[in-house]
C-alpha positions as YAML, in Angstrom:
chain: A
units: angstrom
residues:
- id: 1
  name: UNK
  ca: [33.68, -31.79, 37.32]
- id: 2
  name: UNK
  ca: [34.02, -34.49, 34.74]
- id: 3
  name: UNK
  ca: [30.69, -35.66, 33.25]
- id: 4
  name: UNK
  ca: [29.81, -38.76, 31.41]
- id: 5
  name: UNK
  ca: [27.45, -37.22, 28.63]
- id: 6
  name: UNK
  ca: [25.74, -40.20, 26.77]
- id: 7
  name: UNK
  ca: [23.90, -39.64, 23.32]
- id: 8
  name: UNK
  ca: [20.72, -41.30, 23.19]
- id: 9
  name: UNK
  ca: [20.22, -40.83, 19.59]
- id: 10
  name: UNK
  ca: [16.86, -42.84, 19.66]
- id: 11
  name: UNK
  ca: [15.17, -40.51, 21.39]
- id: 12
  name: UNK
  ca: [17.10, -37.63, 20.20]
- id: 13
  name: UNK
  ca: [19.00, -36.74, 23.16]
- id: 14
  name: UNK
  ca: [22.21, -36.30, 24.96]
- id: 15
  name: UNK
  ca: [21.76, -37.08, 28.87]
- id: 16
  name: UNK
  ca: [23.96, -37.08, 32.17]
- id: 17
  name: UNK
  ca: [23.30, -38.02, 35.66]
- id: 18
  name: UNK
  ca: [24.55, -36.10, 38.14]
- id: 19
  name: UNK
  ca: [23.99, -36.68, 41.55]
- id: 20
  name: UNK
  ca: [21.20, -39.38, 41.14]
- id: 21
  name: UNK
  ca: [19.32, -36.38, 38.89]
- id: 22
  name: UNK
  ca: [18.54, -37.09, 35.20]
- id: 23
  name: UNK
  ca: [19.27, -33.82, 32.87]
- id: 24
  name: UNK
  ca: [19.02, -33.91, 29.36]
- id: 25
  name: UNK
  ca: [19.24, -31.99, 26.09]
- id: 26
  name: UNK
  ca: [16.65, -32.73, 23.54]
- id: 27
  name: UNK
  ca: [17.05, -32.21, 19.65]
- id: 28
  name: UNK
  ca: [15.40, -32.96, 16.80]
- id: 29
  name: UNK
  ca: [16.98, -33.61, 13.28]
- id: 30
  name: UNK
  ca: [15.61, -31.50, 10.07]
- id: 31
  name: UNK
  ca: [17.22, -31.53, 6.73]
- id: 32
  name: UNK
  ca: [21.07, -30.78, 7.20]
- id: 33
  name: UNK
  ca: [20.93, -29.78, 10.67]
- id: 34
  name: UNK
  ca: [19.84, -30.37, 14.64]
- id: 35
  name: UNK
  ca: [17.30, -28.12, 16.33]
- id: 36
  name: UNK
  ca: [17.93, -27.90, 19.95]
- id: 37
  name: UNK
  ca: [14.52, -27.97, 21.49]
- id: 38
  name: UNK
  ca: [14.82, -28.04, 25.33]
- id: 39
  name: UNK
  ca: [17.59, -28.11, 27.93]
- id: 40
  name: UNK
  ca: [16.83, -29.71, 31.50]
- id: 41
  name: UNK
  ca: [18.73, -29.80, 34.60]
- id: 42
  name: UNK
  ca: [17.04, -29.97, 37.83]
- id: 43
  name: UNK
  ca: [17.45, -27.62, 40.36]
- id: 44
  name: UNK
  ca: [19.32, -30.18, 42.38]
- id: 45
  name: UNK
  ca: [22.13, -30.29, 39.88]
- id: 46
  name: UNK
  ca: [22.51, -26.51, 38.77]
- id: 47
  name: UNK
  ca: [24.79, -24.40, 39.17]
- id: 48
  name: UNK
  ca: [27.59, -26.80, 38.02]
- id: 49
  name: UNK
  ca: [27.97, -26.11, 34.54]
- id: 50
  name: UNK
  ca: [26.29, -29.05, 33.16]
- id: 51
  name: UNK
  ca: [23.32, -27.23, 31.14]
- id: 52
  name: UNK
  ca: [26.61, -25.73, 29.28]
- id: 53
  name: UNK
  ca: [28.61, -29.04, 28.64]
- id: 54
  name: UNK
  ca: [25.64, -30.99, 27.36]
- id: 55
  name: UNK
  ca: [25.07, -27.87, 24.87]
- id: 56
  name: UNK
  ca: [29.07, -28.12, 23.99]
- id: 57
  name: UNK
  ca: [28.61, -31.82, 23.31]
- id: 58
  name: UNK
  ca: [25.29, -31.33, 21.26]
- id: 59
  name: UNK
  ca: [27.53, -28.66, 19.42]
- id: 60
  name: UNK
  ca: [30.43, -30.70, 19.11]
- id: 61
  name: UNK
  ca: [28.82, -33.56, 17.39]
- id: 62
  name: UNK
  ca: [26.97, -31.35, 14.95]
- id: 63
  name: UNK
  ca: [30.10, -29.87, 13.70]
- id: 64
  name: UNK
  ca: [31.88, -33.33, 13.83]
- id: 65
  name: UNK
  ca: [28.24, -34.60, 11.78]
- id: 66
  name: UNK
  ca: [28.29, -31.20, 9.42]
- id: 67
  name: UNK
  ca: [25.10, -29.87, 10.46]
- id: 68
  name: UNK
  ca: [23.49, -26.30, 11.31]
- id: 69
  name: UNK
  ca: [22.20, -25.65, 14.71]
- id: 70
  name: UNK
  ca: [18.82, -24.15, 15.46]
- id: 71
  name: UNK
  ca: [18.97, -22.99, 18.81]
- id: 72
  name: UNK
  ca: [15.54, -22.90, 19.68]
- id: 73
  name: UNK
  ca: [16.22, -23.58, 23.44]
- id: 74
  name: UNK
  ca: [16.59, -19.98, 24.80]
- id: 75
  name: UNK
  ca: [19.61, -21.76, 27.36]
- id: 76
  name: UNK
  ca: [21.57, -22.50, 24.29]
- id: 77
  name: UNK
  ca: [20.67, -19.82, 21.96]
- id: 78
  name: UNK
  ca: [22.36, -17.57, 24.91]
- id: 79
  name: UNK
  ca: [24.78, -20.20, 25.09]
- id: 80
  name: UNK
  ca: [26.28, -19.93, 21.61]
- id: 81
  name: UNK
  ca: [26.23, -15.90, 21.81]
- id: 82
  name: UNK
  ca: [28.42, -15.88, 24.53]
- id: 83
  name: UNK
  ca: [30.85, -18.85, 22.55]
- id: 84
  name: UNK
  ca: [31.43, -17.41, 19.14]
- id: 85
  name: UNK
  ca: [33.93, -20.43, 18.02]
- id: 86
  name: UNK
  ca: [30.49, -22.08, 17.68]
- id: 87
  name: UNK
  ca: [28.91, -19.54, 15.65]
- id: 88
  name: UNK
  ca: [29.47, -20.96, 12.48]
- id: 89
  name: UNK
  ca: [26.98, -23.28, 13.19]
- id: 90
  name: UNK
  ca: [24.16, -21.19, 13.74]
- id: 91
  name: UNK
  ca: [21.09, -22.09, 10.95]
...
């Protein structure tokens, strides 16, 4: 499945629609890095991988940006401990 990710970077946010469902991945900027708060997808659109790719694409444009990641979202805190080419990232 190929998914349009979009970065909302007003509200701090990378989002997808799959389906007709909304599900997002909400951050929030600190000092020199990106703290992954919360990771949504609806019932409706689970099972499909997309939790994952919207955490590879908030990962990929922190290391493209420089940044740590906090990984306060327990989805993609397990997430990046089963990918350890992201680990560097870790804050």
């Amino acid at each position: 499945m190929s998914l349009d990710i979009q970065h909302n970077r007003g509200a701090q946010r990378f989002e997808v629609e799959v389906e007709g469902v909304q599900c997002v991945l909400d951050y929030q900027l600190a000092e020199g890095g990106m703290a992954i708060t919360h990771t949504v997808v609806p019932p409706a659109a689970g099972g499909r991988g997309v939790a994952g790719e919207l955490v590879r694409t908030a990962l990929d444009y922190a290391r493209m940006k420089g940044w740590k990641v906090a990984p306060v979202c327990s989805y993609a805190a397990a997430w990046m401990d089963k990918h350890p080419e992201y680990a560097e990232l870790r804050a």
